[in-house]
N, C-alpha and C positions, 0 to 999 in steps of 0.2 A: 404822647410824651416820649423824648427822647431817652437813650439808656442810662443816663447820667441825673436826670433832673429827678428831685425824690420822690418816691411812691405815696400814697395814700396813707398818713398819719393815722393807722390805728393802734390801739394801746400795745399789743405785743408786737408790734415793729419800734416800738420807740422802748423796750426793753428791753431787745434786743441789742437794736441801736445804743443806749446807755451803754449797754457791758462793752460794746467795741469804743465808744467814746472813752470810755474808762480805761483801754487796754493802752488807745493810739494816747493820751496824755502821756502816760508812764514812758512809752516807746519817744516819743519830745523828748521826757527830761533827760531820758540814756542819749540819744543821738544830737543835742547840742553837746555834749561835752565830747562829740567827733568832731564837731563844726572848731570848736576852739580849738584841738588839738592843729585843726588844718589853719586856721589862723597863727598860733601860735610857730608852725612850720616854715609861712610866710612871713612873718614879722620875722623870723630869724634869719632865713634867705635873703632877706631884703638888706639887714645891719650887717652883714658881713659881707655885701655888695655882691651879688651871686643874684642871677636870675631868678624868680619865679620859680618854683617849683611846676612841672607841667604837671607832675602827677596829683600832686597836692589840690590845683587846680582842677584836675577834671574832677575827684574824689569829691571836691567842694562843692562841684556843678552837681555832680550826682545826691548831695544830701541835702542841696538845697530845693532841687527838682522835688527830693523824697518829704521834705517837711513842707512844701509850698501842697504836695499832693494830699498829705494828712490834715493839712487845714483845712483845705476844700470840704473834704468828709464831715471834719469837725463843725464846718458853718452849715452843712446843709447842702452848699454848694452841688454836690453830686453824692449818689451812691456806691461810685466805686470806691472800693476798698482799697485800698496801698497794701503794699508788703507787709505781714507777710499774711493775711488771708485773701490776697489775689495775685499771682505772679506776673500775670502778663503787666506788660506798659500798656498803659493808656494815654490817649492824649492830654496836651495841659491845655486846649483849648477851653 
């Protein structure tokens, strides 16, 4: 098995698992309302005919990478952890 695909379902890893499943929802609902704020920054960039924000846009790339990374976890997908009980990047393969 590779380092990503999930370990052996026994009962105290899936309650473990719960408690981090339970931490990364709550970290969801705080971090869309950064996603909207960066939308919010764009739709006003936009009506006042002014480019794109570049910053706005990589900020966007980086919480959308960060929430795309927390589902994964959430579905099973992988056991890597997202921020903040792993630092490093991993890949989004």
């Amino acid at each position: 098995m590779s380092s990503t695909e999930p370990e052996s379902f026994e009962p105290g890893n899936f309650f473990v698992r719960l408690i981090y499943i339970v931490v990364y929802v709550v970290i969801l609902g705080i971090v869309r309302f950064v996603l909207w704020g960066v939308l919010l920054v764009q739709i006003v960039m936009h009506l006042i005919g002014a480019q794109p924000s570049v910053g706005a846009k990589r900020v966007g790339k980086s919480v959308a990478d960060y929430i795309y990374r927390i589902w994964l976890y959430l579905s099973y997908n992988t056991n890597d952890k997202p921020f903040p009980f792993n630092s490093r990047k991993g890949s989004l393969d």
